[in-house]
C-alpha beads as a LAMMPS data file, in Angstrom:
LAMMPS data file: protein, C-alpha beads

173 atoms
172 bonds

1 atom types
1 bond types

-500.0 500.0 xlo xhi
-500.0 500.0 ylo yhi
-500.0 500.0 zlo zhi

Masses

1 110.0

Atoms # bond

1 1 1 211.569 68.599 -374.393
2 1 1 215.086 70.306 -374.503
3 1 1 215.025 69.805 -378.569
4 1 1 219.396 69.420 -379.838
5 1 1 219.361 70.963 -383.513
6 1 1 222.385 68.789 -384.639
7 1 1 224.337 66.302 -383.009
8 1 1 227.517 64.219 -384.680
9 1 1 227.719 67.381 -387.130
10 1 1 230.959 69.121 -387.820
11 1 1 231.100 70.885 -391.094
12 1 1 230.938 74.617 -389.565
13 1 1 232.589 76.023 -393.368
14 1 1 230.709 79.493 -394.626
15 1 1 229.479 76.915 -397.719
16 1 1 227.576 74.825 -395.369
17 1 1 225.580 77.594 -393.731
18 1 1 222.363 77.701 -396.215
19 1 1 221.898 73.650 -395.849
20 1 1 222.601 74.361 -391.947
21 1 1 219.722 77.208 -392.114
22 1 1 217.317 74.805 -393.631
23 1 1 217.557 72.037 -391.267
24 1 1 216.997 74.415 -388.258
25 1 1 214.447 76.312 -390.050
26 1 1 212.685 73.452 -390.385
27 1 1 212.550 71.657 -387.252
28 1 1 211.910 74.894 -385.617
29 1 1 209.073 75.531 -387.584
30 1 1 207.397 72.236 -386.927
31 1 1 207.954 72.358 -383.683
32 1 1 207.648 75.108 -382.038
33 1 1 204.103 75.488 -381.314
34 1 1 204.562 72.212 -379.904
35 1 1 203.059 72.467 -375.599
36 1 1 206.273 70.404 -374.203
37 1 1 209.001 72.232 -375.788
38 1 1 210.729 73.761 -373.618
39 1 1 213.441 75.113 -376.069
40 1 1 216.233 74.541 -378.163
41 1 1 220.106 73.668 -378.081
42 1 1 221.790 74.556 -380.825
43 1 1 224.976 71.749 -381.143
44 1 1 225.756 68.623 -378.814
45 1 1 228.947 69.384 -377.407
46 1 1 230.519 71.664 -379.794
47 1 1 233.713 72.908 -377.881
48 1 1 234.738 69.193 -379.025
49 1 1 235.423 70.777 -382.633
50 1 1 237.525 73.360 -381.120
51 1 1 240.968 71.470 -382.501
52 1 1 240.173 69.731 -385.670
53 1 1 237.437 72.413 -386.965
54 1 1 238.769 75.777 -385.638
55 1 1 237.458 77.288 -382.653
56 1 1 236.437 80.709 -384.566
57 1 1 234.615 78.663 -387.199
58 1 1 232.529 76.672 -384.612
59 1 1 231.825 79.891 -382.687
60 1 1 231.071 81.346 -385.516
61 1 1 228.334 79.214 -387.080
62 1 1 226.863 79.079 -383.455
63 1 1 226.663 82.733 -383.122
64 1 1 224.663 82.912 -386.695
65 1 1 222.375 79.901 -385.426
66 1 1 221.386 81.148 -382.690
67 1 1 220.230 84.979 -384.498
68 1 1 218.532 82.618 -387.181
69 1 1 216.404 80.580 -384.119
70 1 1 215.852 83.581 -382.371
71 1 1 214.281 85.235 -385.555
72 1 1 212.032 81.734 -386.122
73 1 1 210.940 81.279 -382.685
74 1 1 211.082 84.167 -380.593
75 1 1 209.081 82.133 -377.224
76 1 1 211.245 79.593 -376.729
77 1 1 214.738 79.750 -374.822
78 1 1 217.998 78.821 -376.666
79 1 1 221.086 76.995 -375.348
80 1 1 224.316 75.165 -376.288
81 1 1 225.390 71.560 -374.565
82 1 1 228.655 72.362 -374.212
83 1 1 230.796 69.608 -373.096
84 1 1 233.248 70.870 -370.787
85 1 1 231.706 73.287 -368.176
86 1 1 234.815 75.653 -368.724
87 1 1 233.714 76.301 -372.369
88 1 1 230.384 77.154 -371.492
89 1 1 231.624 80.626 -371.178
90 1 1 231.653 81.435 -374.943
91 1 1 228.785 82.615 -375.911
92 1 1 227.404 83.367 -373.091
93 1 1 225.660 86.752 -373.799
94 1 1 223.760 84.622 -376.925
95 1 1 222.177 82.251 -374.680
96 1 1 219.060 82.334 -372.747
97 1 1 220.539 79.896 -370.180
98 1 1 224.115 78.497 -369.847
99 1 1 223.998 74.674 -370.438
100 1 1 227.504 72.074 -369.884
101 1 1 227.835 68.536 -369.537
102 1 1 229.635 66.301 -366.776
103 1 1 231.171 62.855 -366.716
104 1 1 233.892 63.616 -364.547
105 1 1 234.325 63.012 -360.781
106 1 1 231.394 64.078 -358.510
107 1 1 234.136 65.354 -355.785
108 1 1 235.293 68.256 -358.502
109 1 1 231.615 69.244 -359.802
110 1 1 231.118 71.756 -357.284
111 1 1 234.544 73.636 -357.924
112 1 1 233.897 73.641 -361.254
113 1 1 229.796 74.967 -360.867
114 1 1 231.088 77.949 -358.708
115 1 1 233.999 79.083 -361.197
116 1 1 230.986 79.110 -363.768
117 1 1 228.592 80.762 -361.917
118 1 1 231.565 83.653 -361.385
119 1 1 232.497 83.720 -364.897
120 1 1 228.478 83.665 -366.341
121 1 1 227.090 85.966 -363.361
122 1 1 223.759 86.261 -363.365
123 1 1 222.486 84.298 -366.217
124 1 1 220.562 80.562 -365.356
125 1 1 222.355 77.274 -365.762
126 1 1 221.468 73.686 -365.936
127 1 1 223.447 70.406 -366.109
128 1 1 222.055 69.612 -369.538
129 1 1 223.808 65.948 -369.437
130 1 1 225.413 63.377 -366.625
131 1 1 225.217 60.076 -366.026
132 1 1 227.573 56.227 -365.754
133 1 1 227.577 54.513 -368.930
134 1 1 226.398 50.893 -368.657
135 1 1 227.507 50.336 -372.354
136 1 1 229.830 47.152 -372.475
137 1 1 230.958 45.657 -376.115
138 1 1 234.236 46.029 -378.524
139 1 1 234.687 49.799 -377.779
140 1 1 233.855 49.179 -373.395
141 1 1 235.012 45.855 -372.614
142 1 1 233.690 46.681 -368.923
143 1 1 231.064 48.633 -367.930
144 1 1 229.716 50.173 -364.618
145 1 1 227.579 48.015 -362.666
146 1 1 224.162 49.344 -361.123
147 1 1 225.483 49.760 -357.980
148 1 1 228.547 52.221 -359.420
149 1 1 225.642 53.871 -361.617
150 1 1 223.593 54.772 -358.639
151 1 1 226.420 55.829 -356.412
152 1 1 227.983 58.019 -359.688
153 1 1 223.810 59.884 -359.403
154 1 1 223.580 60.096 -355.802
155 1 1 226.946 62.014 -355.619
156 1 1 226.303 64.386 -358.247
157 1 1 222.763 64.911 -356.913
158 1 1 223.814 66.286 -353.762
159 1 1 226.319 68.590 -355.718
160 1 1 223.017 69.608 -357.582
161 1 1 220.638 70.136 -354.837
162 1 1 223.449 71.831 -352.662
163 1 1 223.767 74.551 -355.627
164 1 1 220.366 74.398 -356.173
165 1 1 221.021 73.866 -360.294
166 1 1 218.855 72.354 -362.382
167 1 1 219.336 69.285 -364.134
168 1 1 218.773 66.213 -366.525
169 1 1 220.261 63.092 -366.327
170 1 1 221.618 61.933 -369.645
171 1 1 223.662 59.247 -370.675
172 1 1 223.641 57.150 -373.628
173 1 1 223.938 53.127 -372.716

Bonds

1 1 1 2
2 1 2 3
3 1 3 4
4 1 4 5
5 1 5 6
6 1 6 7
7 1 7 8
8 1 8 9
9 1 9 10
10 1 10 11
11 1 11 12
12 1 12 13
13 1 13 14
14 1 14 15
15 1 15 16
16 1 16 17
17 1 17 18
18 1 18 19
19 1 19 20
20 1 20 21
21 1 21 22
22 1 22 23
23 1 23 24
24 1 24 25
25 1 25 26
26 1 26 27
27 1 27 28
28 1 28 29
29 1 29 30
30 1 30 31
31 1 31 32
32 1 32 33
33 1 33 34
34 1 34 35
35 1 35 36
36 1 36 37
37 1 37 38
38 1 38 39
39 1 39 40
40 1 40 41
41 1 41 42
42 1 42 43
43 1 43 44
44 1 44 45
45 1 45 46
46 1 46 47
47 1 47 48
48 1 48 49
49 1 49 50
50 1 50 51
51 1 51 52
52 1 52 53
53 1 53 54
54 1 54 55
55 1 55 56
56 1 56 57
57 1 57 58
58 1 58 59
59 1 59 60
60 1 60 61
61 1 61 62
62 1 62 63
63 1 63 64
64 1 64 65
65 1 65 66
66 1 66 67
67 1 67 68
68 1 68 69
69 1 69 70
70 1 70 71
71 1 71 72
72 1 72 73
73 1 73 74
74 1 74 75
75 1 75 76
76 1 76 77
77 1 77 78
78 1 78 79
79 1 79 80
80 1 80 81
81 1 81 82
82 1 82 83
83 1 83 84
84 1 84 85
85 1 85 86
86 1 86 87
87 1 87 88
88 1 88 89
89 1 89 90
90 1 90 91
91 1 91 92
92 1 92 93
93 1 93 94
94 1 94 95
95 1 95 96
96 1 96 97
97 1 97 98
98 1 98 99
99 1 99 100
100 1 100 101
101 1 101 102
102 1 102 103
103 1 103 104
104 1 104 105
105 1 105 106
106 1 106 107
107 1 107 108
108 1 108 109
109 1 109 110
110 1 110 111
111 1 111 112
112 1 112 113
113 1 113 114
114 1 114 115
115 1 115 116
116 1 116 117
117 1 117 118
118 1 118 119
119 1 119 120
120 1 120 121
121 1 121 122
122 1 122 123
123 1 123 124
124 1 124 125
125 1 125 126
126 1 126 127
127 1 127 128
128 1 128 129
129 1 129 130
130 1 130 131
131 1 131 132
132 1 132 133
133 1 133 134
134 1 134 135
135 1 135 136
136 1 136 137
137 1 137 138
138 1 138 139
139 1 139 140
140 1 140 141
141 1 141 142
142 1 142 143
143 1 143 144
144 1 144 145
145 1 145 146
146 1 146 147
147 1 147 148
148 1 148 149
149 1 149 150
150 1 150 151
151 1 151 152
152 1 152 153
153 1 153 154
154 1 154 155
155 1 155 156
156 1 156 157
157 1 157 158
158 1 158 159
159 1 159 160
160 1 160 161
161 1 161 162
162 1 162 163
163 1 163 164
164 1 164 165
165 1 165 166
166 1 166 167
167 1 167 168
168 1 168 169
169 1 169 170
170 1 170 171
171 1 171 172
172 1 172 173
């Protein structure tokens, strides 16, 4: 289990940080003794808060989390599921491995994987998230049948076994 710290949480303010310490402090320390953890990510999708919280102040409160869960749990690799696979760049050298998420079209994953892979170097990568929504109702009036679901996978699975990076598939309906 790839464990997310906080999700849906955007208060990144200096006078948040102690209440922001004791949440990860305490997951951590109940679960990191835990035999499937495989690690932690820090914030869903963060680079998101780049325009209405400040992109200093997010990077900033991820750059403390991530000391404070190294400190608690020094085992287990950290990460951040950044959204866009460009923005998966900051914060690179505080990361055990480089995670990003991908919605987009399959035909421009692989353009977008190698300009990563240049800007990151060395350092491992997974697709942390992908995946076709199936989620129809007042916000999706129309929603991807299997058969568009399946093709969506199978294109960004050859993408993934052609650069050999590792993945999960993700989505939420």
């Amino acid at each position: 289990v790839l464990v997310t710290l906080f999700d849906f949480y955007g208060n990144y303010e200096l006078m948040d940080w102690t209440l922001t310490h004791r949440h990860a402090e305490t997951i951590v320390s109940r679960l990191q003794n835990h035999e499937a953890l495989l690690g932690w990510d820090l914030k869903n999708e963060p680079d998101l808060d780049f325009e209405s919280r400040g992109k200093e102040n997010v990077l900033g409160w991820l750059s403390e989390m991530a000391q404070l869960i190294k400190k608690k749990d020094r085992i287990h690799p950290i990460t951040i599921g950044w959204f866009a696979p460009e923005a998966a760049i900051n914060l690179v050298n505080q990361v055990d491995f480089v995670s990003f998420h991908y919605y987009e079209e399959p035909k421009n994953l692989k353009e977008r994987v190698a300009a990563l892979k240049e800007a990151i170097g060395e350092k491992s990568m997974v697709l942390e998230e992908y995946g076709k929504s199936s989620y129809s109702g007042i916000w999706n009036l129309f929603s991807n049948s299997k058969e568009t679901q399946a093709n969506y996978l199978a294109e960004i699975q050859t993408v993934l076994e052609e650069e050999q990076l590792p993945s999960f598939i993700w989505t939420l309906h």
